[in-house]
Jmol script that loads the backbone (N, CA, C; Angstrom):
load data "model"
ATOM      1  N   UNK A   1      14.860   3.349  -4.039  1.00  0.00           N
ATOM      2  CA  UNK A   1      14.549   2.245  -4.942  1.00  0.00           C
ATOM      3  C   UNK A   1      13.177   2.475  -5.555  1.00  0.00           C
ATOM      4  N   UNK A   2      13.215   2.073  -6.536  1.00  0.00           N
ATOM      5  CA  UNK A   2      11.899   2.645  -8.070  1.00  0.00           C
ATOM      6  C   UNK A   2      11.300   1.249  -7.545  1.00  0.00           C
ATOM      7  N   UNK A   3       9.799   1.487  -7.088  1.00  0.00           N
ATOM      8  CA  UNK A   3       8.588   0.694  -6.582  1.00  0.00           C
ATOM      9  C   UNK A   3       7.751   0.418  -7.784  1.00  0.00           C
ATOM     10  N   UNK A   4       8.054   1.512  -8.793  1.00  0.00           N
ATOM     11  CA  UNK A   4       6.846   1.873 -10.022  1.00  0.00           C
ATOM     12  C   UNK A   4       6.677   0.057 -10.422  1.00  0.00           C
ATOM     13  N   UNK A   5       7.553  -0.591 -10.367  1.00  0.00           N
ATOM     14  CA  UNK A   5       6.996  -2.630 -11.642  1.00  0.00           C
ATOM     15  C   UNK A   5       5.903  -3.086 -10.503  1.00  0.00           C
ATOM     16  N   UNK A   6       6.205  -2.581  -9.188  1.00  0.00           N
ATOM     17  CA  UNK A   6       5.004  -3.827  -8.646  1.00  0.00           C
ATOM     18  C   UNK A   6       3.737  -3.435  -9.011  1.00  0.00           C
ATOM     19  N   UNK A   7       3.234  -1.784  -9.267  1.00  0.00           N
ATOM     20  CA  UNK A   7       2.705  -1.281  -9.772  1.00  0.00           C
ATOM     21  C   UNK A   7       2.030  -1.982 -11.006  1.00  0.00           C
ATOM     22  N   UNK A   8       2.982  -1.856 -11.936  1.00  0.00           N
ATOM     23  CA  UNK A   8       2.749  -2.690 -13.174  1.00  0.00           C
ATOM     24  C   UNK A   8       2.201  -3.485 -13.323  1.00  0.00           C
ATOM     25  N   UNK A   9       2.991  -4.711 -12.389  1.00  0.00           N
ATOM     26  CA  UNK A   9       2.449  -5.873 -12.308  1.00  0.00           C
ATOM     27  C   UNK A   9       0.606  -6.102 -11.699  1.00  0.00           C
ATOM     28  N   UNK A  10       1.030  -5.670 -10.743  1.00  0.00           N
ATOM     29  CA  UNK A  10      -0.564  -5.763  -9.766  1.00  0.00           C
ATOM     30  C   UNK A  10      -1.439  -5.281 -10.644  1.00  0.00           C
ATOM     31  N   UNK A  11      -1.769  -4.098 -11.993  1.00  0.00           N
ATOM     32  CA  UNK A  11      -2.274  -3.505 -12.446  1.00  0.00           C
ATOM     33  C   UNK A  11      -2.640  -4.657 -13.796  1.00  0.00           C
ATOM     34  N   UNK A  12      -1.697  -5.485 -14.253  1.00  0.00           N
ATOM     35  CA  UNK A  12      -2.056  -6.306 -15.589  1.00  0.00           C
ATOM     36  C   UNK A  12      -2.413  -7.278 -14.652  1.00  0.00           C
ATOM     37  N   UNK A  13      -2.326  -7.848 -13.236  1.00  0.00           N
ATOM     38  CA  UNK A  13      -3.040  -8.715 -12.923  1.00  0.00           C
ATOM     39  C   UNK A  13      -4.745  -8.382 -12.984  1.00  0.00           C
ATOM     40  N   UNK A  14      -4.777  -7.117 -12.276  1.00  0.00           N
ATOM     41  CA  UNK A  14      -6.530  -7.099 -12.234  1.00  0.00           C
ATOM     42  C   UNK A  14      -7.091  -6.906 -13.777  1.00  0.00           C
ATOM     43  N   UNK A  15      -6.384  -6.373 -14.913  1.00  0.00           N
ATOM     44  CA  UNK A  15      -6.718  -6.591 -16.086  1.00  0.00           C
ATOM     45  C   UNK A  15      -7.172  -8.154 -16.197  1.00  0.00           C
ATOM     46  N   UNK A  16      -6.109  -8.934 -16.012  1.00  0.00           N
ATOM     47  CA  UNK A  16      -6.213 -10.324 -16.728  1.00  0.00           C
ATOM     48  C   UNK A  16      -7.195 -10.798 -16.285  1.00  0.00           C
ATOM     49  N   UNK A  17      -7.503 -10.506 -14.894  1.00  0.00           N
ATOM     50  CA  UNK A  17      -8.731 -11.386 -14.011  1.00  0.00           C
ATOM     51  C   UNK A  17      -9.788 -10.664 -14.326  1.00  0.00           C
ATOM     52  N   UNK A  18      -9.849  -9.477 -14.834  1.00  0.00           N
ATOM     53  CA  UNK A  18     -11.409  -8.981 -15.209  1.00  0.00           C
ATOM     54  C   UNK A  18     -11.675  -9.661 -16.685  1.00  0.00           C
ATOM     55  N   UNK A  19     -10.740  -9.541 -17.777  1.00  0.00           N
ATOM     56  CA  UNK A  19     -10.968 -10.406 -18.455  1.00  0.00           C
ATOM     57  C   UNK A  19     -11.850 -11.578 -18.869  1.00  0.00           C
ATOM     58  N   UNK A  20     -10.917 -12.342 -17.870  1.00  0.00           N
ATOM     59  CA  UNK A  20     -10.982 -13.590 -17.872  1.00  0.00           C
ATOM     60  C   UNK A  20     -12.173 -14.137 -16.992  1.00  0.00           C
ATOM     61  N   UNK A  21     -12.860 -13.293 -16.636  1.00  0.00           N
ATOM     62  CA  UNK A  21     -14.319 -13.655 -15.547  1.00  0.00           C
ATOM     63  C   UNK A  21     -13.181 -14.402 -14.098  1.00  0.00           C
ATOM     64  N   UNK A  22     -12.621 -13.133 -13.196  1.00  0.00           N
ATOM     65  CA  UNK A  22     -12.248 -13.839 -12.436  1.00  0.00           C
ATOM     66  C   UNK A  22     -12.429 -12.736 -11.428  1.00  0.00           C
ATOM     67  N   UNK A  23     -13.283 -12.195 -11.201  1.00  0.00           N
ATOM     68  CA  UNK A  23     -13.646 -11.350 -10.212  1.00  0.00           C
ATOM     69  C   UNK A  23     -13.110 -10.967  -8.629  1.00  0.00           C
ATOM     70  N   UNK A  24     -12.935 -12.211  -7.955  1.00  0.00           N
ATOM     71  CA  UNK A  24     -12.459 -12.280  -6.812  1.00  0.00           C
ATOM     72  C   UNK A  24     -10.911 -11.691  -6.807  1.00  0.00           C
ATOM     73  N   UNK A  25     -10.069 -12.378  -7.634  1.00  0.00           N
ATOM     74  CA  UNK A  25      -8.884 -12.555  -7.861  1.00  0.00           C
ATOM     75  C   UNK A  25      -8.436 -10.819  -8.078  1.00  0.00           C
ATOM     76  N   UNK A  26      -9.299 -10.285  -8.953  1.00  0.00           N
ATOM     77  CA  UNK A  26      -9.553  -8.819  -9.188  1.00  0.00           C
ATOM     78  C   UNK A  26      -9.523  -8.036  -8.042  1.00  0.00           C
ATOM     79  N   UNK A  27     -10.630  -7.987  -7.201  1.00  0.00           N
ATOM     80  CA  UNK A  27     -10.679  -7.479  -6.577  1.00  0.00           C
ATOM     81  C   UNK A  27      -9.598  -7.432  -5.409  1.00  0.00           C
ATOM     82  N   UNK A  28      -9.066  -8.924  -5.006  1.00  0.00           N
ATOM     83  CA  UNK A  28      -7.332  -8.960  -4.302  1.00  0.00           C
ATOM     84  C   UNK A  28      -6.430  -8.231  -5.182  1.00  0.00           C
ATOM     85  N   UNK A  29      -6.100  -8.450  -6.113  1.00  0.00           N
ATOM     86  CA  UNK A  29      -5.113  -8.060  -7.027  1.00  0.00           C
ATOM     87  C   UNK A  29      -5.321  -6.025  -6.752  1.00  0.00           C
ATOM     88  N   UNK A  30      -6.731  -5.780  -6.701  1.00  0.00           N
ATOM     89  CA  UNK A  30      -6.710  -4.119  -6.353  1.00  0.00           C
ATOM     90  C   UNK A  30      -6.556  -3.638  -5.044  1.00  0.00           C
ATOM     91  N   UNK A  31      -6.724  -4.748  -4.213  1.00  0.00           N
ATOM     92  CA  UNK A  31      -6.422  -4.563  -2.688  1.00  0.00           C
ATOM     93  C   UNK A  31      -4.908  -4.746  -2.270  1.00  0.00           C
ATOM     94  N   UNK A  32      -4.256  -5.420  -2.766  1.00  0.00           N
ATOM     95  CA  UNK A  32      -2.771  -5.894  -3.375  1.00  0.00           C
ATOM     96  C   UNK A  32      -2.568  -4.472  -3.580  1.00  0.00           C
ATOM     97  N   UNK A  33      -2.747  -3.712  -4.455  1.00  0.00           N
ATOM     98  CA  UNK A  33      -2.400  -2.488  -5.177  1.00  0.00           C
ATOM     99  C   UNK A  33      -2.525  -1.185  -3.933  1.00  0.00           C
ATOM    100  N   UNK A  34      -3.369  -1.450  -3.633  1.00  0.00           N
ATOM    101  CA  UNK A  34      -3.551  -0.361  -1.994  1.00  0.00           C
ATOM    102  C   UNK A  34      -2.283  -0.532  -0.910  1.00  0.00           C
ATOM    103  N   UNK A  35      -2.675  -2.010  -1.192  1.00  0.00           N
ATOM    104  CA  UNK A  35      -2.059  -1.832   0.322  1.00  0.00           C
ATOM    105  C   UNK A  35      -0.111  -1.903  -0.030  1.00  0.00           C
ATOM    106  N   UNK A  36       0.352  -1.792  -0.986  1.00  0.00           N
ATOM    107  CA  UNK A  36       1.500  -1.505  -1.793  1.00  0.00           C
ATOM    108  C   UNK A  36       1.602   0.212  -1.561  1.00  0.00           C
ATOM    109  N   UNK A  37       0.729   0.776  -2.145  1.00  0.00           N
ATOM    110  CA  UNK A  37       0.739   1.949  -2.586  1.00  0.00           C
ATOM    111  C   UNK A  37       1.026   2.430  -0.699  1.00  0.00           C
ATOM    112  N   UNK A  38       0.322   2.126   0.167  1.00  0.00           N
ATOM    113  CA  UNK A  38       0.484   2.477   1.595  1.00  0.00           C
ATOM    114  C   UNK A  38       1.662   2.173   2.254  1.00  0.00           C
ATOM    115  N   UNK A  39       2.260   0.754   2.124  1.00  0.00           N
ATOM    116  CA  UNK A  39       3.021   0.197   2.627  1.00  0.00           C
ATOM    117  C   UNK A  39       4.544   0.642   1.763  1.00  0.00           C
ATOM    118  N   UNK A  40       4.664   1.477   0.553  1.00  0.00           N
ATOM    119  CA  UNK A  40       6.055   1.926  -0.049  1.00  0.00           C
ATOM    120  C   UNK A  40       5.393   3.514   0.300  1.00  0.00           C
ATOM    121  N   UNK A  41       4.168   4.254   0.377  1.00  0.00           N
ATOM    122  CA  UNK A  41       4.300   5.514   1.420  1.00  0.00           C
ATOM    123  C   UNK A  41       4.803   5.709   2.560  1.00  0.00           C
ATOM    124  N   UNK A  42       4.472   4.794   3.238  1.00  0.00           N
ATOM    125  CA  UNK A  42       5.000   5.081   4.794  1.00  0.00           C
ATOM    126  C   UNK A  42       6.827   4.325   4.968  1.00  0.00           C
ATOM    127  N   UNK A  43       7.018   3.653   3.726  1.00  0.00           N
ATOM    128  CA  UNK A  43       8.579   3.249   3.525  1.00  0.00           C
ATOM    129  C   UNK A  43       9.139   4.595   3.446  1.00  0.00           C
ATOM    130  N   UNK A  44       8.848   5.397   2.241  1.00  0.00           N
ATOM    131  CA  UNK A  44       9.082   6.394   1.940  1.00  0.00           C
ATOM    132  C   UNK A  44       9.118   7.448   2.977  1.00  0.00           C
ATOM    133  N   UNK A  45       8.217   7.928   3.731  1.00  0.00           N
ATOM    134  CA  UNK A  45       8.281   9.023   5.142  1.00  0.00           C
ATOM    135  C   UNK A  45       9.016   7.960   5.943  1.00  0.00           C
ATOM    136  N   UNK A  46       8.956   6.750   6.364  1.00  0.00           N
ATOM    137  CA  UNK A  46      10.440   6.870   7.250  1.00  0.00           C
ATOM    138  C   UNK A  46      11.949   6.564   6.969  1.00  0.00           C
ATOM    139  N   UNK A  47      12.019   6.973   5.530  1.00  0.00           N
ATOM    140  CA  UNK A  47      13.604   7.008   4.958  1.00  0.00           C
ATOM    141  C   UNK A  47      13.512   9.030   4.883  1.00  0.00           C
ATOM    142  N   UNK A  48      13.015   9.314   5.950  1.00  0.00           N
ATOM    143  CA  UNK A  48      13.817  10.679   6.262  1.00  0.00           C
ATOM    144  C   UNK A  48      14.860  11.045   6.731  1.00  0.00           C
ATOM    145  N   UNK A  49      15.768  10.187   6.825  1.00  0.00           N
ATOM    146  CA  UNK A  49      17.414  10.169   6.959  1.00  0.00           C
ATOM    147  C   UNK A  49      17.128  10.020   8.352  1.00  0.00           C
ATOM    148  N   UNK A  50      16.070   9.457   9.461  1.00  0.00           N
ATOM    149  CA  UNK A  50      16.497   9.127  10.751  1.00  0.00           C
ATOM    150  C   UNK A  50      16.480   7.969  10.919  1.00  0.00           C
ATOM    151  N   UNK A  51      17.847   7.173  11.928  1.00  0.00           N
ATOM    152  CA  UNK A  51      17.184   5.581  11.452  1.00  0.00           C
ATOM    153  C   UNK A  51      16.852   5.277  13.207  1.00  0.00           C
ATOM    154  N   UNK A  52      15.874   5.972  13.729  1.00  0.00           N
ATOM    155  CA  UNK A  52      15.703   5.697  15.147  1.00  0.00           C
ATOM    156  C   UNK A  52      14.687   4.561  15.612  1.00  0.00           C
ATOM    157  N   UNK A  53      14.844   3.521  15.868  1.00  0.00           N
ATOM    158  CA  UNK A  53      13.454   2.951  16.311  1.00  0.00           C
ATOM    159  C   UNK A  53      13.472   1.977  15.057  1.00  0.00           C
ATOM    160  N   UNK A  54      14.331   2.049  14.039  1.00  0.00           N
ATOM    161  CA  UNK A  54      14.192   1.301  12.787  1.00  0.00           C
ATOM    162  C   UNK A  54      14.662  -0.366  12.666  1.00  0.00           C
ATOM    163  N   UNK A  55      13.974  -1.159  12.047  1.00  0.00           N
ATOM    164  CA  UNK A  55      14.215  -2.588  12.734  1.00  0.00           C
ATOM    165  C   UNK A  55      14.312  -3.047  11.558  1.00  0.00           C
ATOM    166  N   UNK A  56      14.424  -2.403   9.750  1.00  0.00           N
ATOM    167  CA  UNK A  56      14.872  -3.250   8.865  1.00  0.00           C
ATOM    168  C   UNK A  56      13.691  -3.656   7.845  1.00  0.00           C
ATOM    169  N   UNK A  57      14.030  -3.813   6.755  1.00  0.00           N
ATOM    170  CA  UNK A  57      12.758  -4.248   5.883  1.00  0.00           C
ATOM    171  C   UNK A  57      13.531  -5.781   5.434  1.00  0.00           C
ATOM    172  N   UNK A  58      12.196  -6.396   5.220  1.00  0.00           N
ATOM    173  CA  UNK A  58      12.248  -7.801   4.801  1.00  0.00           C
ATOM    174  C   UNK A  58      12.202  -7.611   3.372  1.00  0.00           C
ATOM    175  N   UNK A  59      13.304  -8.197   2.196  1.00  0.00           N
ATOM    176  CA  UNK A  59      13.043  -7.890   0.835  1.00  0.00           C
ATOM    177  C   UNK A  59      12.707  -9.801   0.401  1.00  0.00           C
TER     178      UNK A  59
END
end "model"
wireframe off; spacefill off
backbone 0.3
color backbone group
């Protein structure tokens, strides 16, 4: 499954909030973006076709 929109999204959020003088919101919105980018990596290494120990993703 193609992860690339949350991407998107999280990315015109920290636009809008730098913008818009919203700094904080920014800086979540890029921490948002990390911890995405980590959390669909390690999705990714354990869809190595073993499903041992595997307990399911919450969508």
């Amino acid at each position: 499954m193609s992860h690339d929109w949350i991407f998107d999204v999280l990315k015109d959020l920290v636009s809008y909030a730098e913008r818009n003088g919203l700094p904080q919101l920014a800086r979540k919105a890029e921490e948002a973006l990390q911890v995405a980018a980590d959390e669909i990596a390690a999705q990714d290494d354990d869809d190595d076709g073993s499903d041992q120990g595997h307990q399911g993703h919450l969508h």
